[in-house]
N, C-alpha and C positions, 0 to 999 in steps of 0.2 A: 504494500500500500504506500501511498504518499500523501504527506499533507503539505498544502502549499497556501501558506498566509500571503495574498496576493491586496495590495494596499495600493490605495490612490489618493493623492492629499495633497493639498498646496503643499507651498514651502514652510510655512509657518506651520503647520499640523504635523506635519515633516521634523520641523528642527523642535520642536514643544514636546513629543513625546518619547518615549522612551525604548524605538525599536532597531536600535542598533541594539538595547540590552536583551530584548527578547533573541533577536537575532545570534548574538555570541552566547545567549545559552541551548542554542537547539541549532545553530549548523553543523556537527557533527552527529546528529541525532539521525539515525538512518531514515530514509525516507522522508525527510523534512527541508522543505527548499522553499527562498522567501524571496518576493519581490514586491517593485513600484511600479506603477506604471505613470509617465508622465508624455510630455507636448503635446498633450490635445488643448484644444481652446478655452480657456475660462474666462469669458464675456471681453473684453478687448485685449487679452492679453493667450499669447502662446508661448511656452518655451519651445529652443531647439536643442540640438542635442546636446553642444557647449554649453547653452544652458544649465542641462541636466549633467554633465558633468563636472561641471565649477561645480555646482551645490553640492554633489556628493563629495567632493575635495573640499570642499570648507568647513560641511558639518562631519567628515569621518566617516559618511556612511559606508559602510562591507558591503551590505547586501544589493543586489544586481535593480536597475532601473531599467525597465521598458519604455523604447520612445514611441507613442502613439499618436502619430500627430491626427488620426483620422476619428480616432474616439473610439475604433472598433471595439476595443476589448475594452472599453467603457460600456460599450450595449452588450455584450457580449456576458459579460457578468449582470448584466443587469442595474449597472450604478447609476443612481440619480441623481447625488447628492457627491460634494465631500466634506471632511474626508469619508472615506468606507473602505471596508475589509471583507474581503470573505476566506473561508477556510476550506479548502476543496480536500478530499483523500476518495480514491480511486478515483477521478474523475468527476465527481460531483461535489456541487456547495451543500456544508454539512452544516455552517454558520456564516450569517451574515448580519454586517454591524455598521451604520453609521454615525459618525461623529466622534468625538477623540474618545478613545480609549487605554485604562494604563497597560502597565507592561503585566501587571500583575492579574488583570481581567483576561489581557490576549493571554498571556502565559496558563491560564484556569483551562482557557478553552480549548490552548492546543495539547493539553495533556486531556480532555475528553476525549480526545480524537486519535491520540497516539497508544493508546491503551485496546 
């Protein structure tokens, strides 16, 4: 199986939470792989992929960022809102969540899922 906390947020919901620490406690956790997804359009404003690569050089992020400039995997998940997260293992969403959340809520939900 695989679980895969898949996250889209501004930069601010980005740099305010706390999931580089979720991240460095569950990426050697087998089957567990995390990511961002970012450059789709948020009302007059897009990142490119410089963009999205300065920000993860400034705030330290490890975990990988997806550049979406089309918003695909924006509908694709079903996102409305940000920030939001879902929690997918074998293929399917087993949890989804918008608006910030701590390390210690995600952290609750990926051990529901990794058991």
């Amino acid at each position: 199986y695989e679980i895969m906390p898949s996250l889209v947020g501004s930069e601010m919901c980005i740099r305010d939470s706390a999931l580089n620490e979720v991240y460095a406690n569950y990426k050697d956790t087998s089957g567990f792989n995390m990511f961002a997804i970012g450059g789709y359009k948020l009302g007059s404003n897009q990142d490119s992929k410089g963009d999205i690569a300065s920000f993860k050089f400034e705030y330290g992020l490890e975990f990988p960022h997806l550049y979406d400039p089309s918003a695909e995997l924006m509908r694709d998940y079903g996102f409305q809102s940000y920030p939001s997260m879902v929690l997918i293992k074998d293929g399917e969403i087993v949890y989804s969540h918008s608006g910030k959340l701590s390390a210690e809520a995600l952290s609750a939900e990926i051990d529901k899922h990794l058991s």
